[in-house]
matplotlib code that plots the C-alpha trace (Angstrom):
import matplotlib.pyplot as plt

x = [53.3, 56.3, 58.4, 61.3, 64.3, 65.5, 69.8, 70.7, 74.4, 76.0, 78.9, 79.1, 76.7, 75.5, 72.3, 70.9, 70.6, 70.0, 67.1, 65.4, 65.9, 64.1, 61.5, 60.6, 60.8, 59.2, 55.6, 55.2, 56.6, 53.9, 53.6, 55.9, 58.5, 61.6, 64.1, 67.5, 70.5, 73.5, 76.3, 79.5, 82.5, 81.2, 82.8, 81.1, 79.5, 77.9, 77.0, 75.4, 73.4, 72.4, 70.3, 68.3, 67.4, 66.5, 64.6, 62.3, 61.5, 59.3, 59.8, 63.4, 66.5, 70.0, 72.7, 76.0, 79.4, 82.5, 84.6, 86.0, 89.6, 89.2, 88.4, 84.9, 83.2, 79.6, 79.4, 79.8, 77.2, 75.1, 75.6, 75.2, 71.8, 71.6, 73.1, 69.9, 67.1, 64.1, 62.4, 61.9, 63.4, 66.4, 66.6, 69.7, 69.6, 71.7, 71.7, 71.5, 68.3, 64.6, 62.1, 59.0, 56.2, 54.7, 57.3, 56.9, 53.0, 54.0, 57.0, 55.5, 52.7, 55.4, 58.1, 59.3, 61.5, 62.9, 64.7, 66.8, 65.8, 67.4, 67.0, 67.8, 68.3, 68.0, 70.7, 69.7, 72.2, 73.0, 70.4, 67.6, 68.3, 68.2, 64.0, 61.3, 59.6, 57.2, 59.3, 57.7, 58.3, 62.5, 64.2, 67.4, 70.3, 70.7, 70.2, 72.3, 71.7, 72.0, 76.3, 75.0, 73.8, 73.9, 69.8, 68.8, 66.0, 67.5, 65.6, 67.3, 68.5, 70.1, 72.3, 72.5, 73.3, 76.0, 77.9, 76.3, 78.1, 81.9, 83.4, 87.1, 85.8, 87.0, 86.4, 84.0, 82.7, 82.1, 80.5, 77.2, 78.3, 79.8, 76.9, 75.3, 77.6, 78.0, 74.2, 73.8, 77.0, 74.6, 72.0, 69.4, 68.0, 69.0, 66.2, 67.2, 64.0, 64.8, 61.9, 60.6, 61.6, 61.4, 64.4, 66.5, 69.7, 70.6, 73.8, 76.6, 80.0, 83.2, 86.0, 86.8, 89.5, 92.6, 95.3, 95.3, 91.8, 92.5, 90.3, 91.7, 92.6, 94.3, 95.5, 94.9, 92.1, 89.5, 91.4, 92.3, 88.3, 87.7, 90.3, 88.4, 85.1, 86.9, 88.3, 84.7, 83.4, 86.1, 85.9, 82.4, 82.6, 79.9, 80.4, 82.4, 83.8, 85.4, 88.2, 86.5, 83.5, 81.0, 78.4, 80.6, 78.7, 82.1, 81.6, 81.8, 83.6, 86.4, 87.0, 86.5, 90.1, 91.8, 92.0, 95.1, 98.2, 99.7, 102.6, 104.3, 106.5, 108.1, 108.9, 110.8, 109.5, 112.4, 110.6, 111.5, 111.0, 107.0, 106.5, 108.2, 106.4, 102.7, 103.4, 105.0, 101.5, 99.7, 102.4, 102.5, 100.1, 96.4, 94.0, 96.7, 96.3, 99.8, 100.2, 102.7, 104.1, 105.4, 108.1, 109.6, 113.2, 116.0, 117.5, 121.6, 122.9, 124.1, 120.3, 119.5, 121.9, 120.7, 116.9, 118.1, 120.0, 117.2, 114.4, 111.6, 113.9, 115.2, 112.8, 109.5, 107.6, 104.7, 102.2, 103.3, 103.5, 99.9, 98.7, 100.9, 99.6, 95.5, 95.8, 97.4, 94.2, 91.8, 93.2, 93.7, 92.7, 89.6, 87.2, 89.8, 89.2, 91.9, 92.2, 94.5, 95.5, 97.9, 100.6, 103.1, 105.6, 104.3, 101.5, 100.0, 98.2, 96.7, 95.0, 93.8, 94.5, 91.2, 91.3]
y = [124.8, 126.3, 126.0, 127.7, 127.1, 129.9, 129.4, 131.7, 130.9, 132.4, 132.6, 133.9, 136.8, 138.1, 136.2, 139.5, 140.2, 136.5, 136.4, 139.7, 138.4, 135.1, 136.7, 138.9, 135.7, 132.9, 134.8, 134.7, 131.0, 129.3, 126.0, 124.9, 127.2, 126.2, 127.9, 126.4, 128.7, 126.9, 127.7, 127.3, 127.1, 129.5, 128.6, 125.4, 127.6, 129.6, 126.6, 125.0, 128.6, 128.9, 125.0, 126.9, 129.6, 127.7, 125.6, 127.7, 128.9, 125.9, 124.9, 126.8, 123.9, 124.6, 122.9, 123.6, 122.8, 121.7, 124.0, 125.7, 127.2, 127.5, 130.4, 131.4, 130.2, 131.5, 129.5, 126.4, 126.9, 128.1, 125.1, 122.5, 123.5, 123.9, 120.2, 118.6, 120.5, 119.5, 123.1, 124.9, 127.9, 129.0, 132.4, 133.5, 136.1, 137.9, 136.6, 140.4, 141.2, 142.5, 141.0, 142.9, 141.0, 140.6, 139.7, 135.8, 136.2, 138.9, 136.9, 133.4, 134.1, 136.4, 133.3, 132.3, 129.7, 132.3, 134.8, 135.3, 138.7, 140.3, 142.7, 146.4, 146.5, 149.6, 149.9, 151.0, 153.0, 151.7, 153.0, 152.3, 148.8, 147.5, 149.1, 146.7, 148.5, 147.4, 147.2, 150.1, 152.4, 151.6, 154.6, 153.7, 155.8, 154.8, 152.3, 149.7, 150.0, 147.3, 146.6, 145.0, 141.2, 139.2, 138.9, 137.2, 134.2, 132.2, 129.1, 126.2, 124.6, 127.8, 127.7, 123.6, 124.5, 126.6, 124.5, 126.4, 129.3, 129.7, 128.0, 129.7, 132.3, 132.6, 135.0, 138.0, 139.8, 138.7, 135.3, 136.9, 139.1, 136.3, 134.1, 136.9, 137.7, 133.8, 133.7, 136.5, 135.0, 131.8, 134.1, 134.5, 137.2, 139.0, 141.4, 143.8, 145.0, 148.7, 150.4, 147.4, 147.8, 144.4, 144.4, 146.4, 145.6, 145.8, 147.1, 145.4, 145.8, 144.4, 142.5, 140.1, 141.8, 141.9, 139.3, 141.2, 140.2, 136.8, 135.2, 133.5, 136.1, 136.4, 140.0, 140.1, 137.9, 140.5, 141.8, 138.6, 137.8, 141.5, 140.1, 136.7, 138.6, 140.9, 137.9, 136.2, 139.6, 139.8, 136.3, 135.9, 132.5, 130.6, 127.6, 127.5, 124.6, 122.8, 121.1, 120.7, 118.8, 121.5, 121.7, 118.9, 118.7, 118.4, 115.3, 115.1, 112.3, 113.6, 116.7, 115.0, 113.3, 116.9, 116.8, 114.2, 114.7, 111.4, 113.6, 116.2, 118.4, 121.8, 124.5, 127.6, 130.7, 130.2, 130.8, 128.3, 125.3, 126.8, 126.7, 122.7, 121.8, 123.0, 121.4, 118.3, 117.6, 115.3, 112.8, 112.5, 110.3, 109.6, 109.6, 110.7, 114.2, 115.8, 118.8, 121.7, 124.2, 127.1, 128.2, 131.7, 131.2, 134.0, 134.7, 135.0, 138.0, 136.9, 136.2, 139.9, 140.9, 138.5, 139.7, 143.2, 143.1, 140.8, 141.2, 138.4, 135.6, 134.0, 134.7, 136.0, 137.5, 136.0, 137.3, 136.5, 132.9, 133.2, 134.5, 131.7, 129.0, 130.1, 130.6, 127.3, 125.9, 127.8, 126.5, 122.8, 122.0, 123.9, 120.6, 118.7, 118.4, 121.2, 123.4, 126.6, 129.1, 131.9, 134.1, 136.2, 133.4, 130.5, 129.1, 126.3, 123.8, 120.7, 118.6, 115.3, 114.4, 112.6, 109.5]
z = [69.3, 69.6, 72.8, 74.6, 76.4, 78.8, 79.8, 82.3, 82.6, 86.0, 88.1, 91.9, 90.9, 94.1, 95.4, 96.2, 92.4, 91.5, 94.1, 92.0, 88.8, 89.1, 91.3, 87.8, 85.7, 87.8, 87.9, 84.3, 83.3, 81.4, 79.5, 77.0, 78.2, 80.9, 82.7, 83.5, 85.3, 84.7, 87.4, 86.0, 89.0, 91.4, 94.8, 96.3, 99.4, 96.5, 94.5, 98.0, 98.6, 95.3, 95.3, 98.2, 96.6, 93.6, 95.8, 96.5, 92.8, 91.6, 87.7, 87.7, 86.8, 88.5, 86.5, 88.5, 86.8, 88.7, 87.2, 90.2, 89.1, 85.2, 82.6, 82.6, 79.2, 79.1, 75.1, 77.0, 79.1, 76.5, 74.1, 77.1, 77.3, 73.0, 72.9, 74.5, 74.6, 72.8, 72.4, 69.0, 70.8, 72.8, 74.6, 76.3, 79.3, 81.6, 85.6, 86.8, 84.9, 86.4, 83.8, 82.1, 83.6, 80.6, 78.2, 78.2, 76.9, 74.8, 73.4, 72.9, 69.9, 68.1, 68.1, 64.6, 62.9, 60.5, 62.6, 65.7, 68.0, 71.0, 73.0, 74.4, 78.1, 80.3, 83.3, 86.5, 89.1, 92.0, 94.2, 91.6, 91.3, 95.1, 95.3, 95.9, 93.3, 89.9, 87.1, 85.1, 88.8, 88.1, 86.5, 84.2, 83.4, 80.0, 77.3, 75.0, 71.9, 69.1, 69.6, 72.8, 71.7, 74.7, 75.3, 72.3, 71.0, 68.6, 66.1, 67.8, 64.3, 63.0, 66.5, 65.6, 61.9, 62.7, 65.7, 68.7, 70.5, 69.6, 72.9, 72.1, 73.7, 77.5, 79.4, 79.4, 75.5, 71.9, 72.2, 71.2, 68.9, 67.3, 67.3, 65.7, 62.7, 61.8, 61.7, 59.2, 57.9, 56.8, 55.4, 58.3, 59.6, 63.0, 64.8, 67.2, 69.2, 70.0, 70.7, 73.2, 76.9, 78.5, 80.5, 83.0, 84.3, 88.0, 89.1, 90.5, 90.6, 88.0, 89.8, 87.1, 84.9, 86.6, 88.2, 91.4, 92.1, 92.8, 90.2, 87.3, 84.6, 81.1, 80.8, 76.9, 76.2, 76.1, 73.2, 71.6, 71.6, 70.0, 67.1, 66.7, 66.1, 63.4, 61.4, 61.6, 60.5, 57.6, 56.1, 56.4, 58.6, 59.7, 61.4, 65.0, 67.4, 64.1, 66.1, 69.3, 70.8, 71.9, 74.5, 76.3, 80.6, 82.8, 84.2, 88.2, 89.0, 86.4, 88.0, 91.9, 90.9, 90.9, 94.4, 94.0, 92.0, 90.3, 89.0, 89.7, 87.4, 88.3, 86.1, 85.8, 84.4, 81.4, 78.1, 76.4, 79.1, 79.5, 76.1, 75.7, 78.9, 77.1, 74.0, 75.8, 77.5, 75.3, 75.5, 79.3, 79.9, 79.2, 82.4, 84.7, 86.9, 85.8, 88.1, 86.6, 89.3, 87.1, 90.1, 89.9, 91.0, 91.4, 87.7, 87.8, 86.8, 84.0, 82.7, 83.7, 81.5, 78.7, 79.2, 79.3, 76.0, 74.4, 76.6, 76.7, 75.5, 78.6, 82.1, 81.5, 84.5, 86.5, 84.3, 80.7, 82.0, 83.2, 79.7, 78.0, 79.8, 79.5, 75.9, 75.6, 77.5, 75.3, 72.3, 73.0, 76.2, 77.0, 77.1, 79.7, 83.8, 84.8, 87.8, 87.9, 90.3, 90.3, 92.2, 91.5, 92.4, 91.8, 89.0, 89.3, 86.6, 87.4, 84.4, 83.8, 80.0, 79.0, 75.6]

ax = plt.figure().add_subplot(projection="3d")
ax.plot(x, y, z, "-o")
ax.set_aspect("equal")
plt.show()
């Protein structure tokens, strides 16, 4: 019998639109499938709203991640689930998504170990999508078409075989794509399901790329993710996470000690003492929280000058630091208890440097 795993992964999508999609998916669960939303660092109000609802949806698991203050990484939540589930099957889905009622019995019998399949998803306006209406009654706009991976049923050892969802990807776009090319990469076959409606997507708004929405941001990484899929694409790789544990659950009690700071180190927004200070991390100190406060201080005139007539070598501005310091987090540090905030005059960094 072949059995599935459902990960929703989510963070502080409107309960309005959570409460809709699991309304179309709860119905239809059946045995030998489970459903597991896995909040990763929604605000802890959220997080203590969102165990009500889930409460109240019987057979539905609510994993919730302390990672308040850090980069959201949808392959980590993916491969947390991946990691220890014991189904033959793993489907990925989107938290804003109404549900076919019928796709679970339609789905199940046509499950193989042979192939991956996703999905085409039809968006909804505004208007549309906030109906109490059946799901065939909800008129879309328009549809993705197959360059849109994210709702997808994989064979759980072909994700296994090939190290599970690339977690270097922060932020929002790629990661399925990704999975995607690095499982044809291996020689298995990838489905997309055009002509099969079985999901719509609600609307909501985007408030996620840009620094001046509060949120922790890197101003490039959408691009830097686009590049990553391109080099997978070129060389024909296959295996991800080589250099880093994946599928890693934060662990509580870690993260709780990021309330205190057992050093503090202050920084200017120099080049060249940001980039020393990053690379100077792993030698300060194994299970100690090190907080960095990247300061902005008033730059002589005689550094004006210098950044003028060789601009970029001497003060950078609030953002460059901010893109600096992330990437150096997705690239070594990404598994670590860290929590990070931004402004345009002061950055702050605190991380916990784990054996």
């Amino acid at each position: 019998m072949e059995k599935l795993t459902i990960v929703i992964p989510n963070r502080n999508r409107d309960l309005k639109i959570v409460k809709q999609s699991l309304k179309s998916i709860h119905p239809q669960l059946i045995d030998h499938v489970t459903v597991t939303l896995v909040d990763y660092g929604s605000a802890l109000s959220y997080q203590r709203q969102l165990k009500e609802l889930i409460d109240g949806f019987k057979g539905i698991e609510l994993i919730t991640c302390p990672v308040q203050g850090q980069l959201w990484n949808k392959s980590r939540c993916i491969n947390l689930i991946l990691k220890n589930t014991t189904a033959t099957h793993l489907m990925v889905s989107d938290m804003d998504l109404i549900w076919h009622p019928d796709f679970l019995e339609t789905m199940m019998p046509q499950l193989d170990n042979k192939s991956t399949s996703y999905f085409p998803v039809g968006f909804m306006s505004q208007e549309e999508s906030v109906k109490d209406v059946s799901f065939d009654q909800r008129t879309i706009k328009f549809m993705s078409n197959e360059e849109a991976t994210g709702i997808s049923i994989f064979p759980v050892h072909q994700l296994l075989e090939i190290n599970g969802f690339d977690e270097f990807y922060h932020g929002w776009g790629n990661e399925d794509t990704d999975v995607h090319l690095r499982l044809r990469n291996a020689g298995y076959e990838v489905r997309f399901r055009e002509n099969e409606i079985y999901f719509k997507h609600q609307w909501h708004e985007k408030a996620y790329r840009s620094l001046n929405q509060g949120s922790i941001f890197h101003t490039q990484l959408e691009k830097i993710n686009h590049q990553r899929t391109e080099i997978v694409k070129k060389h024909k790789l296959v295996q991800s996470n080589l250099h880093h544990s994946f599928g890693l659950m934060p662990v509580e009690q870690d993260y709780g000690r990021l309330e205190t700071t057992e050093e503090l180190i202050s920084v200017n927004f120099e080049k060249n003492n940001v980039i020393a200070t990053l690379a100077s991390l792993p030698i300060m100190g194994l299970n100690k929280v090190i907080e960095i406060r990247f300061i902005k201080e008033e730059v002589s005139w005689t550094d004006k000058i210098k950044n003028y007539l060789k601009p970029k070598q001497y003060f950078l501005d609030a953002a460059a630091v901010n893109d600096m310091i992330l990437l150096e987090i997705v690239n070594r540090y990404r598994n670590l208890p860290y929590f990070y905030s931004y402004s345009k005059e002061s950055i702050s960094l605190k991380i916990m440097l784990c054996e």
